[in-house]
Every structure is written in structure tokens, then in C-alpha cells.
C-alpha positions as a Python dict, from the first residue, in 0.01 Angstrom:
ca = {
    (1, 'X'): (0, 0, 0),
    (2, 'X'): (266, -72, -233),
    (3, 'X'): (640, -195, -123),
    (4, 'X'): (869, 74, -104),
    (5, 'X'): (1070, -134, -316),
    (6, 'X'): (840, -81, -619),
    (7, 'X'): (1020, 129, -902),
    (8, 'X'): (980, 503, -984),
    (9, 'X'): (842, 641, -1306),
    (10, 'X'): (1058, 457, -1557),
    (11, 'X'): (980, 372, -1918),
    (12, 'X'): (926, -7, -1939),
    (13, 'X'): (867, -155, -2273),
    (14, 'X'): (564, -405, -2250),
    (15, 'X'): (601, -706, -2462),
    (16, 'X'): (236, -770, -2598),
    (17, 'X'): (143, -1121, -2731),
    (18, 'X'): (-143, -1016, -2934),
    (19, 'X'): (150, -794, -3129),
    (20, 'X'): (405, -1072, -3158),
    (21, 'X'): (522, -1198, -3504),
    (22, 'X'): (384, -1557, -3526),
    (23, 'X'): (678, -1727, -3641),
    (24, 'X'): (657, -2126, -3805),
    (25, 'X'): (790, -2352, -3479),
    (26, 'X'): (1096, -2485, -3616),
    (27, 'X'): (1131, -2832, -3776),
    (28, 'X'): (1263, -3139, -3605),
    (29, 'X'): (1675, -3107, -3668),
    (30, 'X'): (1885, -3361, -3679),
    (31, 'X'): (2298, -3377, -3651),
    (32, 'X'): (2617, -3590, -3678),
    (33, 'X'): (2781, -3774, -3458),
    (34, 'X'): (2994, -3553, -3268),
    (35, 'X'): (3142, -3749, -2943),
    (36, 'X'): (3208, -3473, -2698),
    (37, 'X'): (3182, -3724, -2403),
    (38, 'X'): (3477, -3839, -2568),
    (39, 'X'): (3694, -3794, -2218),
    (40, 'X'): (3503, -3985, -2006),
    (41, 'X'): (3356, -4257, -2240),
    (42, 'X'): (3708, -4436, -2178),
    (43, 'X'): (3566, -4764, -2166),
    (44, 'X'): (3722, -4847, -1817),
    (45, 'X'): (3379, -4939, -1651),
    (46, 'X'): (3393, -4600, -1447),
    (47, 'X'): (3293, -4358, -1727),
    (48, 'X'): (3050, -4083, -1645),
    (49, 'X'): (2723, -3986, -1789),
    (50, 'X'): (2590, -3645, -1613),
    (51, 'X'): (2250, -3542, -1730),
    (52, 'X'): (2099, -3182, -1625),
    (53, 'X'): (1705, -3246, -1626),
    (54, 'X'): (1547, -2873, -1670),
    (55, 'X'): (1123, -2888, -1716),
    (56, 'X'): (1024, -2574, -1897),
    (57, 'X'): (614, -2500, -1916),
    (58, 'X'): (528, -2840, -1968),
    (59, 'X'): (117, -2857, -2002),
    (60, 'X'): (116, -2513, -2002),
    (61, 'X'): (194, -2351, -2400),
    (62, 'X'): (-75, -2089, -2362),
    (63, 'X'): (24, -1938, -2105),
    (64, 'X'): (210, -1671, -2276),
    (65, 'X'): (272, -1435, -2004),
    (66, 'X'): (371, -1660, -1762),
    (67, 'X'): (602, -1789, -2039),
    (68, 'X'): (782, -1471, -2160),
    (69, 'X'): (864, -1395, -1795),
    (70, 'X'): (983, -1745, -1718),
    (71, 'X'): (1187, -1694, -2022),
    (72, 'X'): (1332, -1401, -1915),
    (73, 'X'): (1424, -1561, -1562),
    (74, 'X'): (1584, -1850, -1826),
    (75, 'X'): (1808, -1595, -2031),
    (76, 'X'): (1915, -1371, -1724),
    (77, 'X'): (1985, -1658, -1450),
    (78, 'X'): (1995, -2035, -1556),
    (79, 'X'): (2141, -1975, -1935),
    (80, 'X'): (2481, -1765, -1816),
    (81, 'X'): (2537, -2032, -1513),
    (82, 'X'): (2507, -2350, -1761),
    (83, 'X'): (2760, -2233, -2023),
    (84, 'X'): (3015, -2102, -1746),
    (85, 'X'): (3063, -2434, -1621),
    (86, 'X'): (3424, -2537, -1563),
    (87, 'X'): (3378, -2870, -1666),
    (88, 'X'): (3201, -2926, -1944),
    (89, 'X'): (3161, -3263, -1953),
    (90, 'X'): (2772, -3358, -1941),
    (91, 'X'): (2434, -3323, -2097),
    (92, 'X'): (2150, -3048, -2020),
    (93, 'X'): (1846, -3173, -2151),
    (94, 'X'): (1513, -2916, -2141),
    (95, 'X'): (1217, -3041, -2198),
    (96, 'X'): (902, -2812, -2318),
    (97, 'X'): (545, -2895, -2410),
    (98, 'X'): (561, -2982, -2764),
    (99, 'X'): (353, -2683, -2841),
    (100, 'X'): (530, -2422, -2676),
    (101, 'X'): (464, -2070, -2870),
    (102, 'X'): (681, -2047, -3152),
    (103, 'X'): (820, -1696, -3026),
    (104, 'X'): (956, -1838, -2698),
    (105, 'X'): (1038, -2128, -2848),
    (106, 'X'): (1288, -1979, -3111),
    (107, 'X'): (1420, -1800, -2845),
    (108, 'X'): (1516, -2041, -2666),
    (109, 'X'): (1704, -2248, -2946),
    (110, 'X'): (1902, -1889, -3010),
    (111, 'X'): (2021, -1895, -2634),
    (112, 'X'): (2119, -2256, -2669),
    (113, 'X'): (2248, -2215, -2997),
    (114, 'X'): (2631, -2391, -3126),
    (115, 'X'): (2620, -2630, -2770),
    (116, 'X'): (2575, -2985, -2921),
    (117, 'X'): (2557, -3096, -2551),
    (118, 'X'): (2236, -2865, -2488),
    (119, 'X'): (1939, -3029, -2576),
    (120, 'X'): (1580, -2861, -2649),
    (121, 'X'): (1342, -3144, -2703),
    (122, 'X'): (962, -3075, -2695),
    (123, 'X'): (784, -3339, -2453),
    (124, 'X'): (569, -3370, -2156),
    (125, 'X'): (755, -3715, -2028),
    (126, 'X'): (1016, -3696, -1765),
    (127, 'X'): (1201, -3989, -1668),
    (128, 'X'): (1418, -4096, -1456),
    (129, 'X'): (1719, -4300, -1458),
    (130, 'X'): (1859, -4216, -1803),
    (131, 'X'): (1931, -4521, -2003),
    (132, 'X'): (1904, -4743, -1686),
    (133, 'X'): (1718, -5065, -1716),
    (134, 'X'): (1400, -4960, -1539),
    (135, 'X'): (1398, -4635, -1793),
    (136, 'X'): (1287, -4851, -2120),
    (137, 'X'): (1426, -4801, -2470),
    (138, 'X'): (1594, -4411, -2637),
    (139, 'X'): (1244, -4385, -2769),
    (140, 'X'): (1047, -4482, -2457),
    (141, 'X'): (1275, -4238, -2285),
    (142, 'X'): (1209, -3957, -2569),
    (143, 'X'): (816, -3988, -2640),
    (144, 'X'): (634, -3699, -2575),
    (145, 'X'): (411, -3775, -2325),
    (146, 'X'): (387, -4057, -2008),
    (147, 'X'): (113, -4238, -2103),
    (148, 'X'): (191, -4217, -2477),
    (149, 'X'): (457, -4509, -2590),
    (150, 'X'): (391, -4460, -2958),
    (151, 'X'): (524, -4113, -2989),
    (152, 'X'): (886, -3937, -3023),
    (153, 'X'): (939, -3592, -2876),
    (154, 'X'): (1081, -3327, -3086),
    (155, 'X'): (1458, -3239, -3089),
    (156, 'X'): (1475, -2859, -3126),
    (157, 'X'): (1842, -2814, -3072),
    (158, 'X'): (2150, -3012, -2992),
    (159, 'X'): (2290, -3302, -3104),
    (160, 'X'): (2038, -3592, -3078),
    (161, 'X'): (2307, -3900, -3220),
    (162, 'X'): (2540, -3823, -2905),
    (163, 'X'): (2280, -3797, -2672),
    (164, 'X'): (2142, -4179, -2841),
    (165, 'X'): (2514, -4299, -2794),
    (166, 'X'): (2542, -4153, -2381),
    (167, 'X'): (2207, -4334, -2343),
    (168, 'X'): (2269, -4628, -2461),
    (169, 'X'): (2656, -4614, -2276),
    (170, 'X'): (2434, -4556, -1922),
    (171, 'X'): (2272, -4849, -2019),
    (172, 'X'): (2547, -5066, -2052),
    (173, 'X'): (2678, -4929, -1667),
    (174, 'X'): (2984, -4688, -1542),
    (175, 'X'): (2851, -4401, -1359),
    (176, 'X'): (2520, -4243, -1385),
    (177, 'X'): (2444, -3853, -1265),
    (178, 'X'): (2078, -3744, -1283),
    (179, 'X'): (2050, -3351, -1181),
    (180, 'X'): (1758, -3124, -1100),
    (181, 'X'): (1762, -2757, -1241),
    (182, 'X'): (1499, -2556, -1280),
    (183, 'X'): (1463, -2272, -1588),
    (184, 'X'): (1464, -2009, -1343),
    (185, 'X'): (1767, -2108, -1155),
    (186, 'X'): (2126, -2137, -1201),
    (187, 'X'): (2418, -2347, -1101),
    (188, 'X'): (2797, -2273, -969),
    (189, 'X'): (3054, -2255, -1228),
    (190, 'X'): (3201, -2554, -1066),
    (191, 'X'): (2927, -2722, -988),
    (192, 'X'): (2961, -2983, -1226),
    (193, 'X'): (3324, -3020, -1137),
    (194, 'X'): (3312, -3051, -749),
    (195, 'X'): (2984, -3300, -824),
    (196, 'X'): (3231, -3533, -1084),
    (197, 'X'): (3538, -3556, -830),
    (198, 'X'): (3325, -3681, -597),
    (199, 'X'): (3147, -3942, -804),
    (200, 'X'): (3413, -4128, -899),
    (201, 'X'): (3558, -4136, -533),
    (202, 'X'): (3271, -4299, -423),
    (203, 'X'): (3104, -4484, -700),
    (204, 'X'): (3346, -4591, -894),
    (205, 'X'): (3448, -4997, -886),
    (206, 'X'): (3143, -5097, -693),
    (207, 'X'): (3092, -5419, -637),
    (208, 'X'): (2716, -5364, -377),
    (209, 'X'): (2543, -5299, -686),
    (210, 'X'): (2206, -5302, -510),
    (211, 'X'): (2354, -4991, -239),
    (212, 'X'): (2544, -4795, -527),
    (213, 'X'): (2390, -4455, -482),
    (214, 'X'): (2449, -4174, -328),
    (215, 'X'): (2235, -3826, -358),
    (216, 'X'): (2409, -3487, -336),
    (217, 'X'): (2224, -3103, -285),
    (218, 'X'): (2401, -2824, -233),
    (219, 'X'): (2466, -2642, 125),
    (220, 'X'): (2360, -2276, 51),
    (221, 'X'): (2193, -2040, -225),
    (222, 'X'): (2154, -1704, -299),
    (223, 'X'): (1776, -1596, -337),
    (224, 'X'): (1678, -1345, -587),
    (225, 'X'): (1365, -1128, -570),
    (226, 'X'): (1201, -837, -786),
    (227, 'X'): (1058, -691, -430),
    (228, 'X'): (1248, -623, -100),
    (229, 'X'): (1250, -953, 116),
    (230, 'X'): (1403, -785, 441),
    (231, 'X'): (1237, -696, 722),
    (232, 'X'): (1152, -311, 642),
    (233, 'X'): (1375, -182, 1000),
    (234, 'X'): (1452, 221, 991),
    (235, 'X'): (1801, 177, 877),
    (236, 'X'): (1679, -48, 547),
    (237, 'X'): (1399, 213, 486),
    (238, 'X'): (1635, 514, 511),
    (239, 'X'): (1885, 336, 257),
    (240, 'X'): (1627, 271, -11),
    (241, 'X'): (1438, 648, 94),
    (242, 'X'): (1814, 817, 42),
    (243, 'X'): (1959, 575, -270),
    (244, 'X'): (1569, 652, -406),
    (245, 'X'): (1555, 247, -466),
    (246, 'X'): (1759, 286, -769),
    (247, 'X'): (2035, 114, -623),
    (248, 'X'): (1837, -219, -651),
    (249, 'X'): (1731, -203, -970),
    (250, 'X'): (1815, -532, -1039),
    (251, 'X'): (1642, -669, -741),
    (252, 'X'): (1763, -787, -405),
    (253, 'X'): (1943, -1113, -304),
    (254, 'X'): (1948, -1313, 2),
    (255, 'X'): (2172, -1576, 69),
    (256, 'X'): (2041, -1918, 235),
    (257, 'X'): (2154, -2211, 418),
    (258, 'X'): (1869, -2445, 501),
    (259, 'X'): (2030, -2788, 687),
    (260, 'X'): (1708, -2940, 675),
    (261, 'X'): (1597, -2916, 314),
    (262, 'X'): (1792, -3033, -42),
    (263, 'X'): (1684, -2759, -247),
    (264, 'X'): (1560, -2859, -605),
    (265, 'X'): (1889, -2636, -803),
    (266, 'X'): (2200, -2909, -807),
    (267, 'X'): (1969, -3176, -618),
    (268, 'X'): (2143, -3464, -814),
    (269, 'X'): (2127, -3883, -777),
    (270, 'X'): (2415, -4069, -840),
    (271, 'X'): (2438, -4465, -904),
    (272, 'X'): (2760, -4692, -958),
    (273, 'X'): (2733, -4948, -1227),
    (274, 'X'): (2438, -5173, -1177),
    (275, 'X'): (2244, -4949, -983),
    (276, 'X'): (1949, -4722, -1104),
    (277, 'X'): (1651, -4533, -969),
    (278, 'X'): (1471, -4784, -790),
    (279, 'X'): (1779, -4900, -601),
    (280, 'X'): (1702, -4608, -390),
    (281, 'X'): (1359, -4664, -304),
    (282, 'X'): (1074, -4451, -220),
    (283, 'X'): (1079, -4132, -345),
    (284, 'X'): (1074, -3820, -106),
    (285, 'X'): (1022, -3506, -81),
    (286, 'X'): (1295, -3261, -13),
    (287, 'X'): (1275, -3240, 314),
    (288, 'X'): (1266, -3592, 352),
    (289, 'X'): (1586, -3636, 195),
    (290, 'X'): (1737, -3491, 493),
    (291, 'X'): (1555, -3656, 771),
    (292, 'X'): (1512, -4033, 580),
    (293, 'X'): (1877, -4086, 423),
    (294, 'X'): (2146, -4114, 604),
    (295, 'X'): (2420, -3872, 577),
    (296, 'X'): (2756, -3957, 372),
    (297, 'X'): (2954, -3852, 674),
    (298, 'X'): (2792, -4068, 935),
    (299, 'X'): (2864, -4335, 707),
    (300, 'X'): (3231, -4315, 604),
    (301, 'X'): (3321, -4248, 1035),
    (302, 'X'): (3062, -4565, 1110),
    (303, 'X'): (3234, -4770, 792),
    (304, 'X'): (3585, -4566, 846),
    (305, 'X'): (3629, -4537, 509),
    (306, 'X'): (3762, -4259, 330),
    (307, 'X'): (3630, -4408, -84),
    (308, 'X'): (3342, -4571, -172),
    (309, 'X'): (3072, -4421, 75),
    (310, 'X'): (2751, -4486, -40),
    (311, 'X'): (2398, -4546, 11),
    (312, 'X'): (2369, -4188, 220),
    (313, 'X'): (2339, -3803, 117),
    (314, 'X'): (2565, -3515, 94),
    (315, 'X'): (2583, -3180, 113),
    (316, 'X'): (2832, -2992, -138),
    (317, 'X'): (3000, -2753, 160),
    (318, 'X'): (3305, -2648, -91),
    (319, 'X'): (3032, -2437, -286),
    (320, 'X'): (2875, -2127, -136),
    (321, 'X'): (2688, -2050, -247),
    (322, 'X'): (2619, -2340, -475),
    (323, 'X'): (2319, -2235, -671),
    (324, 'X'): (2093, -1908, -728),
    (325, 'X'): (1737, -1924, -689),
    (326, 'X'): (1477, -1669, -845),
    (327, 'X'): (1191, -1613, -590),
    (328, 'X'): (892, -1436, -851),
    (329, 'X'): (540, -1461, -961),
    (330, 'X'): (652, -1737, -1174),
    (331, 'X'): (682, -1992, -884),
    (332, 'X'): (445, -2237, -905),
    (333, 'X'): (440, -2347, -551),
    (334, 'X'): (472, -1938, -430),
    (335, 'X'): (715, -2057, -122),
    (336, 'X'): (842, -1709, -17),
    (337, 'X'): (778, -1504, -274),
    (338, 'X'): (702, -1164, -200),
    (339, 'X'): (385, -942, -350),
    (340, 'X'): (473, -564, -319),
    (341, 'X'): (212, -508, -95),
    (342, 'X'): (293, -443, 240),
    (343, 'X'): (-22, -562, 424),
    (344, 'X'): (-3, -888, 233),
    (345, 'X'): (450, -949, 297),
    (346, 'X'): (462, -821, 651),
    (347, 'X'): (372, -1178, 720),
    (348, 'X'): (608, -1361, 470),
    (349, 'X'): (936, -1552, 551),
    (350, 'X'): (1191, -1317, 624),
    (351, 'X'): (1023, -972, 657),
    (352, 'X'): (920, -1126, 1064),
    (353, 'X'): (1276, -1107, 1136),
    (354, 'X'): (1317, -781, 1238),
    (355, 'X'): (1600, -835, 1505),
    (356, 'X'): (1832, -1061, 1263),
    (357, 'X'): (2135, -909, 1246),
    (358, 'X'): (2323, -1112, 1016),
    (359, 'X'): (2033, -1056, 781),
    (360, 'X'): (1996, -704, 812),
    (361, 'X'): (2377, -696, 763),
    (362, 'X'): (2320, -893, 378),
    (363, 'X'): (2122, -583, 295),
    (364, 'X'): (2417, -379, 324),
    (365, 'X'): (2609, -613, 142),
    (366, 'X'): (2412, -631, -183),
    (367, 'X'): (2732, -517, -400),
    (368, 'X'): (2952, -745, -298),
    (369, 'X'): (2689, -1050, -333),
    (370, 'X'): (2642, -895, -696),
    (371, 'X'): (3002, -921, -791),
    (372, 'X'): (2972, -1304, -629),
    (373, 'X'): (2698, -1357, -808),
    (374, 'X'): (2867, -1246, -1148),
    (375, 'X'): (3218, -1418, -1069),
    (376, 'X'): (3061, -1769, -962),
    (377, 'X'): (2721, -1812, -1220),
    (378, 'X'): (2832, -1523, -1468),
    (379, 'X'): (2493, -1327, -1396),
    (380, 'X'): (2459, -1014, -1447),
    (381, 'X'): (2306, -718, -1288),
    (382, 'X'): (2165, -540, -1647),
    (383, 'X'): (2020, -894, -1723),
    (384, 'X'): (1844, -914, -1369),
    (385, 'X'): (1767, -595, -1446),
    (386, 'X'): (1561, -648, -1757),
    (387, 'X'): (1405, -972, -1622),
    (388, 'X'): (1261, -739, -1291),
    (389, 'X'): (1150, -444, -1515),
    (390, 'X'): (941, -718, -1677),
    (391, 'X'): (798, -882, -1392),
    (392, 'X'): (713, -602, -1246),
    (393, 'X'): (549, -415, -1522),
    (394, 'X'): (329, -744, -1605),
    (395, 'X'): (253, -856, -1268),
    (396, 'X'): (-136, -910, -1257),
    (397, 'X'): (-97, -1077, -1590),
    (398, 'X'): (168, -1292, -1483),
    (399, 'X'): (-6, -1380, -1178),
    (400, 'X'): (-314, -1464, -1370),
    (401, 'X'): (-141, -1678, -1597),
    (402, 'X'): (14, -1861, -1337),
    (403, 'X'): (-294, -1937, -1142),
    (404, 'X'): (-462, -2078, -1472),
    (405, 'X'): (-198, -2314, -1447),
    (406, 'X'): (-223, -2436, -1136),
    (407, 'X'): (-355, -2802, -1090),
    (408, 'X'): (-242, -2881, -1440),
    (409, 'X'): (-56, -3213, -1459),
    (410, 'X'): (291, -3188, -1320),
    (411, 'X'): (245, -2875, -1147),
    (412, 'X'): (172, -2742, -828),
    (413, 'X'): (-207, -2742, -646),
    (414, 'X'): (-178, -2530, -308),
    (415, 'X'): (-484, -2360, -192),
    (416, 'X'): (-193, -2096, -38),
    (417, 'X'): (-36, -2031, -334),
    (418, 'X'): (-355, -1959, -521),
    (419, 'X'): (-463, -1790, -314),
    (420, 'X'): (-187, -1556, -332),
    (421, 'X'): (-181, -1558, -709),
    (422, 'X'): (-556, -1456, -706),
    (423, 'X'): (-492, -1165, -475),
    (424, 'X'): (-168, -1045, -751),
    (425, 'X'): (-377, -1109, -1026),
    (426, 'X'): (-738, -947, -938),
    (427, 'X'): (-634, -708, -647),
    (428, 'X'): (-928, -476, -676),
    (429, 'X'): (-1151, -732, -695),
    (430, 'X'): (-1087, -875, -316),
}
């Protein structure tokens, strides 16, 4: 039984990788110095280096389905929100397995293309603490895999000589921001903006080098999926029975606010000058952010003080919501992500809560979240659009793709979400 959410008859065009052109990956590149850090490299001690850290199908370059669609998810959601950003003062750096296929891979550099400060760089290493003393040397910090010190990742795109001269700056101190984005997510326009202002309230001048951190996540999202995540009631079933279900053609969003988790979009660790990863300690899992650290406002009333709070967490409450997540086939951990079949979702996340009426009411209110959704990340609905048609038209392949890469290193090994996959990928067969 298939989700009444599934499309109608509708021409898709299938993207085939046995037809593909097989395009020559492109070359290593290199550029001039261009110093657009410029404004906050001021030499006053307090400067800030902000580094977006985005993994893209590391370990996994044959996976080609899984690839194109988490490509498309790239375009349509996390592209748009990075070059909207208000302030444009930091570094995204995505990192792909050297051996990406050449067809996504050229793709990608197109998207990216003319941003100096948007980096492409094909490795399997992903480190922490950018320039920071426990991080190692610009070459330790770009070889292309962990265990392999004798090797420099590829620079696809962007200007590798400034992002040298911001390592080596971190390196030296000011203010360090580390932030988590994955390709199939996106950011607030002023995400980077809000996250800056509060940096240098708190981090800047500190003197408790070994307590200079502070950790920020963001307070709500907005969920995307291909399928219907509400609860199937008789008033959602009549709208998508009257509209047809062409009304949600670009899929159906749900907006979140989880107090006990730090979501991985806009999860981001800060450190004053002196500090670094390990001043922090152990690292935890998102939920554990919440319940181990301490929160920033529990701090500043218990210190009364209004600068300088540190050592805790925050939550960014100005920005709602303050990142979009795509829930799809895609996932590697599966964490409510719907299947189209109704025997299999009646017992997933938000389809239980038949008697919500705040969430019944966001089905209602899928226009207006849609012009949100545009004004605040610049998505659109025609590129959602496209990236659902695909999803949806590949699905088992997809799926299978994604379960072959489960395990690998760096990526997620649930029995529950392979089981899942294996029940999208090989339905008949169960």
C-alpha cells in the first residue's frame, strides 16, 4: 500500500549512470592570494576565523545513485542557504572522497563556482580544531586520509593560499568557529551573523584560556520530506484527495523544536584565544550536549555577567527556524524518514500523533512555511521539486545504494536503519 502522498502519472526523466558522459576529474587548481578575511584579520587579538565543515560521500565514490540524489538535496537545499548568507565573512570547506565520479564532481565545482571562500577539496580526513595546536601542520590538516600523513588532498575549487593564510592566523589565536553542516541541509541567511555577534561578546579578551569555549546549536528547524510525515487524520486525507496531491509537489515540511537535542545543521564550537578542541573534553553525542554542558544562561545568572560567558552551551532562539533539514532515503542513520508505504510509516515519528493539533495545523500551513523557507535560506519550491521527482522515481536504487554503504568508515551501522533500507530497496523480496 503506497502513501497517498506518492505522485500521479507524471513524466520523470531518469538520470542513468551507465549513460553518463565520463568526463576527466578535474586537475588540482591553484589561485592567488586574495584576502577576503580581510575585515576581521585586524590583528587586534580578537579576529575571527569561521569554518563550515560539510562531509560529502566520503568512502563511498561508487555509489552513484546514492550520490546523484545527495547531489540533488546539495543544489536544491544547502547550496542556495550558503551563498545567501548575510555575512559573508567565513570559510565552507567540503570535503569528498578523492575519487568521487567525475560527473558529480564537476557539478559540484559549477555550483560553487566564482566563491574563493568555498572550498571543494577531495579527502577522507576530517579534523578538528582548524589550525589549533592539537590539529598538526596545513598539510597534516589537508592529507587525504586519517591514517595517511604523507598525502595532500585535492583542492577542486576555491582559493587554497587564503585558506593556508586563515589556518595558519587560527594558529597563532583570536577566535576560532568550527561549524557542522551537512550536504543535504541548509543554514539561515543570518546564521553566520547572529553566530559572529555572539562570539566576540563572549570570547573575545579571554584571559581562562583553558575554559574559553562555548558550543552553540540552533533552537528549531524545518524538516523536509518527499512523503507525507503527518498523521493521515480525515481532514489531511480529504486535502491531498481534493488538491489531487499536486499541491505538494515539492514535498512537505515540518517545523521542529527539540530542547533536548543540538541538531547536527549550525551545531558549531567556539574557542577564545588559547583554547582548542580538547579544552572541551570528551566528545558527545548530540543529545549529550544538552544534558552534559551546562547551559550559557545558567552561567551568566550564577556568574551575573552579561560578556564573557563561557564554558556552557547555547541555543540560537533569535533564529526560527534556524536551519532546514532534508529527511530522505539518503540519510544514513534513517531517523524519521518516511517510506511511502503505509503499513511500514503508520509507526514512524510523527504519523502516531493523530490528536496534535498544532501539528495538524502546520499541514495547513505549508504555503506560508514555503515562502519562509524561500525568504530565510533562499530555497525554492521548483528546486525541491526536482530533487523529490528524483528521489522518488529512483527509490529502490537509492535505497540500495545507501545500504551498501552502510558500515563503511565514517558512516552510520544501525541494524534499524538497514533494515529499513533493505525493505525500500528489495520490497518484493520480503
Amino acid at each position: 500500500v503506497r502513501n497517498s502522498s506518492l505522485p500521479r502519472q507524471k513524466e520523470v526523466e531518469r538520470i542513468k549512470p551507465l549513460a553518463m558522459t565520463k568526463k576527466s576529474a578535474p586537475k588540482n587548481t591553484t589561485f592567488s592570494p586574495q584576502r577576503i578575511l580581510s575585515d576581521h584579520l585586524d590583528g587586534s587579538g580578537n579576529e575571527i576565523i569561521h569554518v563550515i565543515q560539510t562531509r560529502f560521500m566520503q568512502g563511498q565514490p561508487d555509489l552513484l545513485e546514492l550520490g546523484l540524489a545527495r547531489l540533488a538535496l546539495f543544489e536544491a537545499f544547502c547550496v542556495p542557504s550558503m551563498l545567501s548568507q548575510t555575512n559573508e565573512n567565513f570559510i565552507w570547506i567540503i570535503r569528498t572522497d578523492p575519487h568521487l565520479h567525475p560527473v558529480i564532481l564537476s557539478k559540484m565545482m559549477d555550483l560553487i563556482e566564482g566563491k574563493n571562500n568555498f572550498l571543494l577539496i577531495g579527502s577522507n580526513h576530517n579534523p578538528e580544531g582548524f589550525g589549533r595546536p592539537d590539529n598538526g601542520s596545513f598539510d597534516q590538516f589537508l592529507r587525504i586520509e586519517s591514517n595517511v600523513t604523507d598525502s595532500r588532498g585535492i583542492v577542486w575549487s576555491g582559493n587554497a593560499t587564503m585558506l593556508e593564510e586563515a589556518y595558519n592566523k587560527s594558529a597563532g589565536g583570536g577566535i576560532l568557529l568550527e561549524t557542522r553542516l551537512d550536504g543535504d541541509d541548509g543554514l539561515h541567511r543570518d546564521f553566520i551573523k547572529t553566530l559572529q555577534k555572539d562570539a566576540k561578546k563572549h570570547l573575545a579578551n579571554q584571559n581562562d584560556e583553558a575554559n574559553a569555549w562555548r558550543v552553540w546549536c540552533v533552537h528549531s528547524n524545518i524538516e523536509w520530506h518527499p512523503f507525507n510525515p503527518y498523521p493521515e487524520t480525515p481532514e489531511i486525507l480529504a486535502s491531498i484527495e481534493q488538491n489531487h496531491g499536486a499541491v505538494f509537489d515539492a514535498g512537505f515540511l515540518v517545523l521542529f523544536s527539540d530542547n533536548g537535542i543540538c541538531v547536527t545543521p549550525g551545531l558549531t564550537f567556539g574557542y577564545g584565544n588559547g583554547a582548542s578542541r580538547s579544552s572541551i573534553g570528551d566528545r558527545l553525542r548530540h543529545d549529550q550536549i544538552m544534558k552534559e554542558m551546562r547551559s550559557c544562561d545558567e552561567v551568566a545568572i550564577e556568574s551575573k555577567k552579561n560578556n564573557g560567558v563561557v564554558g556552557c552551551r547555547k541555543r540560537l532562539t533569535s533564529l526560527v527556524p534556524g536551519a532546514v533539514r532534508t529527511r530522505t532515503t539518503t540519510s544514513a542513520g534513517m531517523n524519521n524518514v518516511f517510506t511511502g508505504d503505509n503499513n511500514t510509516d503508520k509507526t514512524i515519528g510523527l504519523k502516531k500523533y493523530t490528536s496534535n493539533k498544532k501539528l495538524i495545523k502546520q499541514f495547513f500551513e505549508q504555503d506560508k512555511m514555503w515562502k519562509g523557507l524561500s525568504l530565510y535560506f533562499s530555497i525554492s519550491k521548483n528546486s525541491a521539486n526536482d530533487a523529490r521527482w528524483l528521489i522518488l522515481d529512483r527509490l529502490q536504487e537509492i535505497a540500495a545504494d545507501n545500504l551498501r554503504g552502510q558500515c563503511t568508515p565514517g558512516h552510520s551501522c544501525k541494524q534499524g536503519a538497514q533494515a529499513l533500507l533493505e525493505k525500500m530497496a528489495y520490497p518484493l523480496s520480503l
